[in-house]
Biopython code that builds the backbone (N, CA, C, O; Angstrom):
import numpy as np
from Bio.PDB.StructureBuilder import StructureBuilder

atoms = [
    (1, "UNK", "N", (-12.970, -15.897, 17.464)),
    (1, "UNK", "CA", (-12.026, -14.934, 17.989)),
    (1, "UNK", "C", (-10.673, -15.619, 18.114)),
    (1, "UNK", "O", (-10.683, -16.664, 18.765)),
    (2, "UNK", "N", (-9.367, -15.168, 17.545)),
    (2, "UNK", "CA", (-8.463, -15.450, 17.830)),
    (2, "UNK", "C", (-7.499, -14.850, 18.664)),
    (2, "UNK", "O", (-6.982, -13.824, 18.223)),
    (3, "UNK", "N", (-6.996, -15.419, 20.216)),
    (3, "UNK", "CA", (-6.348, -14.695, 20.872)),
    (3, "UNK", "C", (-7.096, -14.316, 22.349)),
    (3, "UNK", "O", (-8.264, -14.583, 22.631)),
    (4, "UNK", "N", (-6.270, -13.734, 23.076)),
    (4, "UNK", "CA", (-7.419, -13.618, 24.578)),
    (4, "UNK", "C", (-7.843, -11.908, 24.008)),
    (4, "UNK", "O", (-7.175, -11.139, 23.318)),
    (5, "UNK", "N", (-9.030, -11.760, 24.539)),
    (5, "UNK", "CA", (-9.754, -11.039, 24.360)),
    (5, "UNK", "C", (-9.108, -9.254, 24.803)),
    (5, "UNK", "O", (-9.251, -8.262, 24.088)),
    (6, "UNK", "N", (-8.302, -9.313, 26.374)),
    (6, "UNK", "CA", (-7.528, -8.001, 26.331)),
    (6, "UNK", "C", (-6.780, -7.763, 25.267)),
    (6, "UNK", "O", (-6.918, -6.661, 24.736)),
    (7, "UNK", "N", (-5.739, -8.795, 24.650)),
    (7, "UNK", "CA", (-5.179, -8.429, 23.997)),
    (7, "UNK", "C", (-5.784, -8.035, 21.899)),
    (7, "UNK", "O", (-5.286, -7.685, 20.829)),
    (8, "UNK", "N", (-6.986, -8.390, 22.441)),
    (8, "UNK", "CA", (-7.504, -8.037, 20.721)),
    (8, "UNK", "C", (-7.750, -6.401, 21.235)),
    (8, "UNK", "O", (-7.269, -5.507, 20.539)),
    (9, "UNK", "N", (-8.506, -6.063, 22.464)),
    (9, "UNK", "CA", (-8.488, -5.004, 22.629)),
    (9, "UNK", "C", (-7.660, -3.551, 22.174)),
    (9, "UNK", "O", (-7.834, -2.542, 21.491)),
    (10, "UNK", "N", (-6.509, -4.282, 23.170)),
    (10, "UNK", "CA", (-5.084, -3.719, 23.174)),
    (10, "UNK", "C", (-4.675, -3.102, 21.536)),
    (10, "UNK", "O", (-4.257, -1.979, 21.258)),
    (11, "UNK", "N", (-4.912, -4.065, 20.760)),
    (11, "UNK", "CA", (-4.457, -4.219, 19.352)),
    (11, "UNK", "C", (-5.430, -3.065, 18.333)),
    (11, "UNK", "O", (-5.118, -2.128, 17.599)),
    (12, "UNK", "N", (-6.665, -3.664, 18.717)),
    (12, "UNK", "CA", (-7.402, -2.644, 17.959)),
    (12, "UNK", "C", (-7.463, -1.295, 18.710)),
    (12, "UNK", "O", (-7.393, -0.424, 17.843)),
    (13, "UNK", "N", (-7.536, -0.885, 19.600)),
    (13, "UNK", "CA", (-7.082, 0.671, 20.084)),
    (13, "UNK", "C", (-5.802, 1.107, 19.345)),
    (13, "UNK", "O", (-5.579, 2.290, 19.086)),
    (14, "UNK", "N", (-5.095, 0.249, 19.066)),
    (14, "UNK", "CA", (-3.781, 1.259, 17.946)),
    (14, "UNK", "C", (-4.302, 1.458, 16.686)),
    (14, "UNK", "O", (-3.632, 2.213, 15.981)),
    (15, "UNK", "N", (-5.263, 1.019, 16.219)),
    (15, "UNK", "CA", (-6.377, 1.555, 14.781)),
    (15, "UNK", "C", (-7.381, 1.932, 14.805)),
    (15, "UNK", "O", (-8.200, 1.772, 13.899)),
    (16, "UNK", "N", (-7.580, 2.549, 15.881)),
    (16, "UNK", "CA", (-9.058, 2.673, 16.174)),
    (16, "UNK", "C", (-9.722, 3.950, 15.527)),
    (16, "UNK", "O", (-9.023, 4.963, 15.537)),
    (17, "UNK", "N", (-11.029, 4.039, 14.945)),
    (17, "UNK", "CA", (-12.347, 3.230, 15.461)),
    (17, "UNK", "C", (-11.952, 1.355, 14.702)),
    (17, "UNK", "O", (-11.570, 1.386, 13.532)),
    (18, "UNK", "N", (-12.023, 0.373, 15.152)),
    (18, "UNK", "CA", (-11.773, -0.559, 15.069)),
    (18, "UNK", "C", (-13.068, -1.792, 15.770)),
    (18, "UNK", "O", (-13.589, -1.524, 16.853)),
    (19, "UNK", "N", (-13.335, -2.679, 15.250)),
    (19, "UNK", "CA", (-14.179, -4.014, 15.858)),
    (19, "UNK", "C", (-13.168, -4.925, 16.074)),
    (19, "UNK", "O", (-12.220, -5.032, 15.296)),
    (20, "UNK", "N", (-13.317, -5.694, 17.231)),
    (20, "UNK", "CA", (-12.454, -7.014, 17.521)),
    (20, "UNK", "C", (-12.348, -8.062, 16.036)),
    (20, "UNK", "O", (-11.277, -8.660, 15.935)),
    (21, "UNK", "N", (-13.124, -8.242, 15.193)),
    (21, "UNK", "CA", (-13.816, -8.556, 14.179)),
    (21, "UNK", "C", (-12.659, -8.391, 13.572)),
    (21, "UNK", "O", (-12.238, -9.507, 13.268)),
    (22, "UNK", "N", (-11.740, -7.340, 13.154)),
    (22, "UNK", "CA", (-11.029, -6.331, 12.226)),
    (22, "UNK", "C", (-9.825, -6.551, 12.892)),
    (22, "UNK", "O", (-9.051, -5.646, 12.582)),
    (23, "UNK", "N", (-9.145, -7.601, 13.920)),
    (23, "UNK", "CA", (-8.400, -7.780, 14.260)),
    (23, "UNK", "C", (-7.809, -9.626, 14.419)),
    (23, "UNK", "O", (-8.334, -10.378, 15.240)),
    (24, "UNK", "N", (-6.673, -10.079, 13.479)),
    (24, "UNK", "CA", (-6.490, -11.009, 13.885)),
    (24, "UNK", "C", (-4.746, -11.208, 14.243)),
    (24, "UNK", "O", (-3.844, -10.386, 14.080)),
    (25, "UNK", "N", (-4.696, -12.243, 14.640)),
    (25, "UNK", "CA", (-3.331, -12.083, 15.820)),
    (25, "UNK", "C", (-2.813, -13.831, 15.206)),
    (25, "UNK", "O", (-3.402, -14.910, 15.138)),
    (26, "UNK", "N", (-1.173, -13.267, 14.788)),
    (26, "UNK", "CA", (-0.788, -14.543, 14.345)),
    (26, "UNK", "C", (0.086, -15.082, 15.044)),
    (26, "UNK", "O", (0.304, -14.550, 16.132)),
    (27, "UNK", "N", (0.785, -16.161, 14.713)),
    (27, "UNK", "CA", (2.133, -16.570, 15.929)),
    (27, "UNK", "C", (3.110, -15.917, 15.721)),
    (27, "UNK", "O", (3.825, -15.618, 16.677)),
    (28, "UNK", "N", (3.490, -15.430, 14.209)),
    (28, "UNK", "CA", (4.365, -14.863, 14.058)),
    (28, "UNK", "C", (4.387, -14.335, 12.240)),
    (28, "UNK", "O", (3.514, -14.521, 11.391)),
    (29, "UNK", "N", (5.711, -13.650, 12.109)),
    (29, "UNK", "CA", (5.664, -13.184, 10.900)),
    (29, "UNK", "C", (5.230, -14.008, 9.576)),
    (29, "UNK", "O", (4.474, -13.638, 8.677)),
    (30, "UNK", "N", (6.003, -15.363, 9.730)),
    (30, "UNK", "CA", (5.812, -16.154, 8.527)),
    (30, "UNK", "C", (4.408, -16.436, 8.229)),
    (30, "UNK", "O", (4.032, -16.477, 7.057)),
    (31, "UNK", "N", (3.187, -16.738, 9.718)),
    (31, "UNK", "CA", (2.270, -17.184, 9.257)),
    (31, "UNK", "C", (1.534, -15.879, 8.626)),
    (31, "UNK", "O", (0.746, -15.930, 7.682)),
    (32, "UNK", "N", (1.874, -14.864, 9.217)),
    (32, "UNK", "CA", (1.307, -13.158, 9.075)),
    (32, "UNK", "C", (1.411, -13.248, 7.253)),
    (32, "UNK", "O", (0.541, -13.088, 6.396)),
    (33, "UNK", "N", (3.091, -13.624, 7.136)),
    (33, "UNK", "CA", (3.370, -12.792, 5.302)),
    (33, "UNK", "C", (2.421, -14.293, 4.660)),
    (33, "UNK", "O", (1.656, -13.790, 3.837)),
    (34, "UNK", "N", (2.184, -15.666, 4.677)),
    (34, "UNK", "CA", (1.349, -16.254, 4.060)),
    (34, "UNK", "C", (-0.070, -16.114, 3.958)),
    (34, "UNK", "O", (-0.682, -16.429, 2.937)),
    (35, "UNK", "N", (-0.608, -15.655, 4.977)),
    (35, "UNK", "CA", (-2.127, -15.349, 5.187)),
    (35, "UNK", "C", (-2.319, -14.323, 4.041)),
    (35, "UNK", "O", (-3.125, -14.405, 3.115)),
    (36, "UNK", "N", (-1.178, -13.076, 4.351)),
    (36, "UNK", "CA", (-1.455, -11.680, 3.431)),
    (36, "UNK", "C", (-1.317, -12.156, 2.136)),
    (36, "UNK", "O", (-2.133, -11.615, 1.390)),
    (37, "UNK", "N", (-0.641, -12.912, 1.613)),
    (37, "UNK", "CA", (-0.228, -13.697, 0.291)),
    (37, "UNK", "C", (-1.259, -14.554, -0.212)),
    (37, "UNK", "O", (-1.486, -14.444, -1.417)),
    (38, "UNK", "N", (-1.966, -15.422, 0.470)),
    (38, "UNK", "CA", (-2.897, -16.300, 0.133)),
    (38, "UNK", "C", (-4.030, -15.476, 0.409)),
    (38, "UNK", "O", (-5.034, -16.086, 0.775)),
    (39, "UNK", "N", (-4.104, -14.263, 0.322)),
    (39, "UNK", "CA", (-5.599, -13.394, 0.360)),
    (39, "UNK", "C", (-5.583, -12.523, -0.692)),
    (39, "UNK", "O", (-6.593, -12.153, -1.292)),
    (40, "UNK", "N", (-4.414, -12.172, -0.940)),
    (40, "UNK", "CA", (-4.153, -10.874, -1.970)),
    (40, "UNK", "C", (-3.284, -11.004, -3.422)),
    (40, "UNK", "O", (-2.914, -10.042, -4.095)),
    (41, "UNK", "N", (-3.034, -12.542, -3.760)),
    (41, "UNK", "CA", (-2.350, -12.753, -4.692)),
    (41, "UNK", "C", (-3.195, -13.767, -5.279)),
    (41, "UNK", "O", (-4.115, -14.297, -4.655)),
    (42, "UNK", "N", (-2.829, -14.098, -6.720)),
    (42, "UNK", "CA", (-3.231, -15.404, -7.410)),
    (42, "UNK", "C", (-2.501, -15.140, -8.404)),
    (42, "UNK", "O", (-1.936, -14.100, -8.741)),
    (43, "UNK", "N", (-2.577, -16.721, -9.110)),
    (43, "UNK", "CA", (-1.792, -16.782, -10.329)),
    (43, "UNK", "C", (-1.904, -15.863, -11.655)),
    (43, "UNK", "O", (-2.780, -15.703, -12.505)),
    (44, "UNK", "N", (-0.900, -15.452, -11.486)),
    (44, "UNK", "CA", (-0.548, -14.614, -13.281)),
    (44, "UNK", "C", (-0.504, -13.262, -12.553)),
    (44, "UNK", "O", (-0.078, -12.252, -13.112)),
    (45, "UNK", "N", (-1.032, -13.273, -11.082)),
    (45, "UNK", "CA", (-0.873, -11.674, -10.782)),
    (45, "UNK", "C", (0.835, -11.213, -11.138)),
    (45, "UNK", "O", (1.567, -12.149, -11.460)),
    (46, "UNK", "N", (1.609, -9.454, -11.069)),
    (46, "UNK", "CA", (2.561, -9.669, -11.031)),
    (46, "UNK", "C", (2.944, -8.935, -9.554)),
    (46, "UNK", "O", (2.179, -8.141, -9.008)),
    (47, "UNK", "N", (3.955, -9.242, -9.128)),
    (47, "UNK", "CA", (4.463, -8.930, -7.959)),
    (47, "UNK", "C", (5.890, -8.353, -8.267)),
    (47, "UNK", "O", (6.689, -8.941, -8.996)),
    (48, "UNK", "N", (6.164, -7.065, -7.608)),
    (48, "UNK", "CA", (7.600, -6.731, -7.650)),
    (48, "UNK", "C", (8.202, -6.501, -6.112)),
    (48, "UNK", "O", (8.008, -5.483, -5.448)),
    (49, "UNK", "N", (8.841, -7.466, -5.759)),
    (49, "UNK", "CA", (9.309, -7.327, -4.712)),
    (49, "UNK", "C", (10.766, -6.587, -4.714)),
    (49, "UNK", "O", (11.530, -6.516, -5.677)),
    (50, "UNK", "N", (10.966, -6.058, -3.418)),
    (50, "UNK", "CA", (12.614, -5.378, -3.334)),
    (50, "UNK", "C", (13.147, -6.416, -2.527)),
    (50, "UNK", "O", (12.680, -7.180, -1.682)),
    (51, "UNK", "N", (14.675, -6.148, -3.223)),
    (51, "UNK", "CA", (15.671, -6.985, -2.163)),
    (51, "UNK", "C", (17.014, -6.228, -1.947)),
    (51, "UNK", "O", (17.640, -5.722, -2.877)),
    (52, "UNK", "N", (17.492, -6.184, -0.356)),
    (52, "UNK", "CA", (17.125, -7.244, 0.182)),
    (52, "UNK", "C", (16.001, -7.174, 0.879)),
    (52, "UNK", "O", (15.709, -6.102, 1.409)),
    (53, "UNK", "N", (15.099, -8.382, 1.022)),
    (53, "UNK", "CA", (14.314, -8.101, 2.172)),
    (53, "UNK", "C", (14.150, -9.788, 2.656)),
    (53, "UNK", "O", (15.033, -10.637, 2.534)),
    (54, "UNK", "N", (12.934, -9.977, 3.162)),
    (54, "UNK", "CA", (12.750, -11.256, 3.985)),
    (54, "UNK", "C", (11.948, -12.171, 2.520)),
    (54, "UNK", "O", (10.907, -11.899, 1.921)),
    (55, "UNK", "N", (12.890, -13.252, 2.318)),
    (55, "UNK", "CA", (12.217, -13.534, 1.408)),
    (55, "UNK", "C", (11.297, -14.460, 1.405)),
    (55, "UNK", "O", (10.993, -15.079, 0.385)),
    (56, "UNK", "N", (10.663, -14.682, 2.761)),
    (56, "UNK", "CA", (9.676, -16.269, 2.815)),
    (56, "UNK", "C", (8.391, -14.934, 1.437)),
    (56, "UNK", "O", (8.019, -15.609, 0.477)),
    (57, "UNK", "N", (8.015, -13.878, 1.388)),
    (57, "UNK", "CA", (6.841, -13.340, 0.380)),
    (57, "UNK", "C", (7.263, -13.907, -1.148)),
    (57, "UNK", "O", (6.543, -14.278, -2.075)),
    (58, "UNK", "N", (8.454, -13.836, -1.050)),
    (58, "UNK", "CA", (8.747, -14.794, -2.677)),
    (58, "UNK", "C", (8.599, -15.755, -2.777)),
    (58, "UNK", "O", (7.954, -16.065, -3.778)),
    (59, "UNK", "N", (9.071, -16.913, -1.844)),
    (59, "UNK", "CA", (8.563, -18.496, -1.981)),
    (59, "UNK", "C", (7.105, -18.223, -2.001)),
    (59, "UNK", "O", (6.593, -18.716, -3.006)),
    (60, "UNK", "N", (5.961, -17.383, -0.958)),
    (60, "UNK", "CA", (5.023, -17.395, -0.929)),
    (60, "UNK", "C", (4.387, -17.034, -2.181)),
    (60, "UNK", "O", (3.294, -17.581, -2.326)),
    (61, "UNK", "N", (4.656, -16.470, -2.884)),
    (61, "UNK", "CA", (4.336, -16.170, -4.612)),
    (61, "UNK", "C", (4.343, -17.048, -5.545)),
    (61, "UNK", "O", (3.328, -17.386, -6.154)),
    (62, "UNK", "N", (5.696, -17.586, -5.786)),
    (62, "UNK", "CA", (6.403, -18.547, -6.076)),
    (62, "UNK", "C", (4.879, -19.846, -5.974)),
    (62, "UNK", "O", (4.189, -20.221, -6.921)),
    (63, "UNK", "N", (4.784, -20.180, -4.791)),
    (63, "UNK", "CA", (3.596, -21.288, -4.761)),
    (63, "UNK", "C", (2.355, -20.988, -5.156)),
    (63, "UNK", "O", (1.504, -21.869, -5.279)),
    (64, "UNK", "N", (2.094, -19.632, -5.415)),
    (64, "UNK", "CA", (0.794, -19.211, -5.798)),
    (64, "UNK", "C", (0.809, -18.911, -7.320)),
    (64, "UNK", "O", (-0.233, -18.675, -7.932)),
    (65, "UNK", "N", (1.880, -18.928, -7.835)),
    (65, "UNK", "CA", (1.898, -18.991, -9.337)),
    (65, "UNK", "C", (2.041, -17.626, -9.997)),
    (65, "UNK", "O", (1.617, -17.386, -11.127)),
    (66, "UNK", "N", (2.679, -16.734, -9.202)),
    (66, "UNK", "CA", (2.659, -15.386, -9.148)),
    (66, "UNK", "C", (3.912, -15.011, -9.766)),
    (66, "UNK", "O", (4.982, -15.219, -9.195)),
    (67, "UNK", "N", (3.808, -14.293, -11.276)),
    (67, "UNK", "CA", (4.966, -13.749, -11.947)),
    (67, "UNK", "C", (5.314, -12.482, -10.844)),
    (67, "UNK", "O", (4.535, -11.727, -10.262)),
    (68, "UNK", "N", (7.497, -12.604, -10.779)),
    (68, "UNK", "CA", (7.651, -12.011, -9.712)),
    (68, "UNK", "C", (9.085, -11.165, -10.216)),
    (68, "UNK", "O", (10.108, -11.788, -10.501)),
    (69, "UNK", "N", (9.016, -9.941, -10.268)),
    (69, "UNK", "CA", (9.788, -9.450, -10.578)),
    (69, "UNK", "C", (10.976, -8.581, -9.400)),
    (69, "UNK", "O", (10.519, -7.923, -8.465)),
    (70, "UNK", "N", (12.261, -8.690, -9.593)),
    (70, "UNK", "CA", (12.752, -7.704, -8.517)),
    (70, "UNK", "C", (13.424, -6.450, -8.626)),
    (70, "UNK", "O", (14.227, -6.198, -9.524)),
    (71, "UNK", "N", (13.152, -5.791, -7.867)),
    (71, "UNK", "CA", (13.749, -4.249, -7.958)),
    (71, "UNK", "C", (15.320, -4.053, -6.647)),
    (71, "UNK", "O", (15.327, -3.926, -5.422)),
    (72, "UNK", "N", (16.167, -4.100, -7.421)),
    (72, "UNK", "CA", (17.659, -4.209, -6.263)),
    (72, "UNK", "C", (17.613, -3.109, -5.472)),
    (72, "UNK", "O", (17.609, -2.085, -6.156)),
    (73, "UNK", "N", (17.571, -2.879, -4.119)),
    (73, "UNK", "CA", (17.997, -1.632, -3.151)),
    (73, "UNK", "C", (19.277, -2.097, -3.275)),
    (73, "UNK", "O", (19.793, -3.208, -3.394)),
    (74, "UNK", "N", (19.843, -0.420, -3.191)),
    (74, "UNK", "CA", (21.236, -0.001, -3.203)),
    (74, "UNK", "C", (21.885, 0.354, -2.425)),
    (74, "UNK", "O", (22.091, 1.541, -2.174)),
    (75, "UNK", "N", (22.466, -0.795, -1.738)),
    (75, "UNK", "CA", (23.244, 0.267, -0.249)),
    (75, "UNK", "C", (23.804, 1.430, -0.061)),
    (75, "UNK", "O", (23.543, 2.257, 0.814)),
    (76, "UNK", "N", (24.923, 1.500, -1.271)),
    (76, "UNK", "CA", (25.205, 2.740, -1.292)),
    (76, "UNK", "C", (24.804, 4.218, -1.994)),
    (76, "UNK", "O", (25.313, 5.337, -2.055)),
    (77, "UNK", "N", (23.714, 3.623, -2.435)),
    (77, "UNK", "CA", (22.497, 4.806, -2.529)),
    (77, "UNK", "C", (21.668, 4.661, -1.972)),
    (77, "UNK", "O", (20.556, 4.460, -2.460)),
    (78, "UNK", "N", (22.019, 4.732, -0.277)),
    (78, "UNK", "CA", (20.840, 5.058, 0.709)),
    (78, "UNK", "C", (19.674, 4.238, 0.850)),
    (78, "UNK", "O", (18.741, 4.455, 1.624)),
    (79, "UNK", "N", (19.847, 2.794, -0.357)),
    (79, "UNK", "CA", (18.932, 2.099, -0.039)),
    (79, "UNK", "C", (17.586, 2.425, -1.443)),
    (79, "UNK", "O", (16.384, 2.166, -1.506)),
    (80, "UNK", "N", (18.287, 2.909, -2.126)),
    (80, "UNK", "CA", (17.560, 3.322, -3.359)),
    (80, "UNK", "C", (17.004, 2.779, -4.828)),
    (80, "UNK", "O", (18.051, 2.594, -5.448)),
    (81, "UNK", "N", (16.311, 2.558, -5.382)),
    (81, "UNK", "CA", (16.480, 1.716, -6.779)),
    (81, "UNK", "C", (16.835, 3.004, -7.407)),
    (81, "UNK", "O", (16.485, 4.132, -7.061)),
    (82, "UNK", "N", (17.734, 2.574, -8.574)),
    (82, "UNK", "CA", (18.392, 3.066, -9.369)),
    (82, "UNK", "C", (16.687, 3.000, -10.796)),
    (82, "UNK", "O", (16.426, 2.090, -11.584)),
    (83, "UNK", "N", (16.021, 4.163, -10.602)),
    (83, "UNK", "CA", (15.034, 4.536, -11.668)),
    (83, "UNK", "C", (15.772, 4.140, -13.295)),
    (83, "UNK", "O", (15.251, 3.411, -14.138)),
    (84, "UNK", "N", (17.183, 4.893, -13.425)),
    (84, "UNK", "CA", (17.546, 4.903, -14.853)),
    (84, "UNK", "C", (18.042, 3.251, -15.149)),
    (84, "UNK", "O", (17.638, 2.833, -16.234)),
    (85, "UNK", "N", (18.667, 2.494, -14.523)),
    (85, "UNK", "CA", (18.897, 1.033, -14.504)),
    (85, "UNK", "C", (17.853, 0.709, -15.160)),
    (85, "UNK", "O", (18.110, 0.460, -16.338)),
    (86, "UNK", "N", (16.389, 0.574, -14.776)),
    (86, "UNK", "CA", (15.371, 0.264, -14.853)),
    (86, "UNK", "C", (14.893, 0.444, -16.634)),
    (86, "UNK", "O", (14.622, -0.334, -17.548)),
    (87, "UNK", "N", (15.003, 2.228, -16.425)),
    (87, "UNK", "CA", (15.111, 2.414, -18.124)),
    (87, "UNK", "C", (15.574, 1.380, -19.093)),
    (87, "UNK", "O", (14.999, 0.903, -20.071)),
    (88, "UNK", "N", (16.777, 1.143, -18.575)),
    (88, "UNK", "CA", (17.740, 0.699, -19.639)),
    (88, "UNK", "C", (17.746, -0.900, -18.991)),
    (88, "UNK", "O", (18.834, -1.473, -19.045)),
    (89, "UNK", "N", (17.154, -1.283, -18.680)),
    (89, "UNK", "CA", (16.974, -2.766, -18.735)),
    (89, "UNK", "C", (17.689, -2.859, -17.846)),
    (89, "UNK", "O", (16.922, -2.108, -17.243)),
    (90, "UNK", "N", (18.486, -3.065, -17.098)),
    (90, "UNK", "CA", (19.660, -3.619, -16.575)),
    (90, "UNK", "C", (18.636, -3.965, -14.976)),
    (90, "UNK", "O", (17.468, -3.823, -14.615)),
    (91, "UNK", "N", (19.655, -4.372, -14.523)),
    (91, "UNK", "CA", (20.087, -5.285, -13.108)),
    (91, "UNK", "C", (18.222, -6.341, -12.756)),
    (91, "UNK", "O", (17.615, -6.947, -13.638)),
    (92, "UNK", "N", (17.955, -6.273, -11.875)),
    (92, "UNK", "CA", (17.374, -7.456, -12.117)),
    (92, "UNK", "C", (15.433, -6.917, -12.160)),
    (92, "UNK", "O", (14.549, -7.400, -11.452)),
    (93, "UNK", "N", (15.296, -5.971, -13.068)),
    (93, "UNK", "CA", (13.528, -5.751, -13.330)),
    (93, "UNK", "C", (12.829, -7.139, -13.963)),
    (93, "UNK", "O", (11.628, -7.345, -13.792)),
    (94, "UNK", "N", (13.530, -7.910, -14.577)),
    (94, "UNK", "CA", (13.219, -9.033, -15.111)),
    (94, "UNK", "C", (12.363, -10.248, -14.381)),
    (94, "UNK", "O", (12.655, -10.154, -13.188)),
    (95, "UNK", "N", (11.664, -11.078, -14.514)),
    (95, "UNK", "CA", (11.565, -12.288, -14.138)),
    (95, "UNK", "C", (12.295, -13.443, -13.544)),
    (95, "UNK", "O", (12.748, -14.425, -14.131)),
    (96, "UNK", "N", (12.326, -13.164, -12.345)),
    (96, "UNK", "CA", (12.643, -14.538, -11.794)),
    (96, "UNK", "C", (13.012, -16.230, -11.719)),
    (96, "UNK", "O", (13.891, -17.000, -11.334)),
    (97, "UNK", "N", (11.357, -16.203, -12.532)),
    (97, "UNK", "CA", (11.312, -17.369, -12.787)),
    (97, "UNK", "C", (12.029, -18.154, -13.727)),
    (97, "UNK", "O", (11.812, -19.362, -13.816)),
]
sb = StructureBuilder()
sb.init_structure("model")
sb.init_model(0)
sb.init_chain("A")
sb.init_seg("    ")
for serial, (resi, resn, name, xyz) in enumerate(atoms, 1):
    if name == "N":
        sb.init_residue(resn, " ", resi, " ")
    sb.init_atom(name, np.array(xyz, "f"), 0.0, 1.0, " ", f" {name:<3s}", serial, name[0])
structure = sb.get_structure()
């Protein structure tokens, strides 16, 4: 069990029906986005991340050998990817690496 026991409680009542089992509790975000990364990725998978966002999930890829592609949000489109960009090759659908 990780964590004091009210608070696994606490946690799984916001998903509930839920088991303590089905609940784990990290220190914080970074160790949260590596755990999810080192469970759900491997090498050659591809990943398309948006930016901007928090980028420790790209280094976390990045070490797992994970082709990583990005999709630009647009501030002044509300935060939008531009679909036709995409069409036409442009801005950054490409590889990273």
């Amino acid at each position: 069990m990780n964590g004091f026991e009210g608070l696994l409680w606490r946690i799984s009542d916001l998903d509930a029906p839920t088991t303590l089992d089905n609940v784990l509790v990290m220190v914080g975000a970074t160790e949260a986005n590596t755990l999810v990364a080192a469970t759900l990725l491997k090498a050659g998978d591809d990943l398309v991340r948006f930016r901007p966002i928090y980028e420790q999930l790209a280094g976390n890829a990045e070490n797992l050998g994970v082709e990583m592609r990005t999709a630009d949000l647009h501030s002044l489109r509300d935060w939008a990817v531009d679909l036709a960009e995409f069409e036409r090759g442009e801005g950054q659908l490409f590889s990273d690496n």
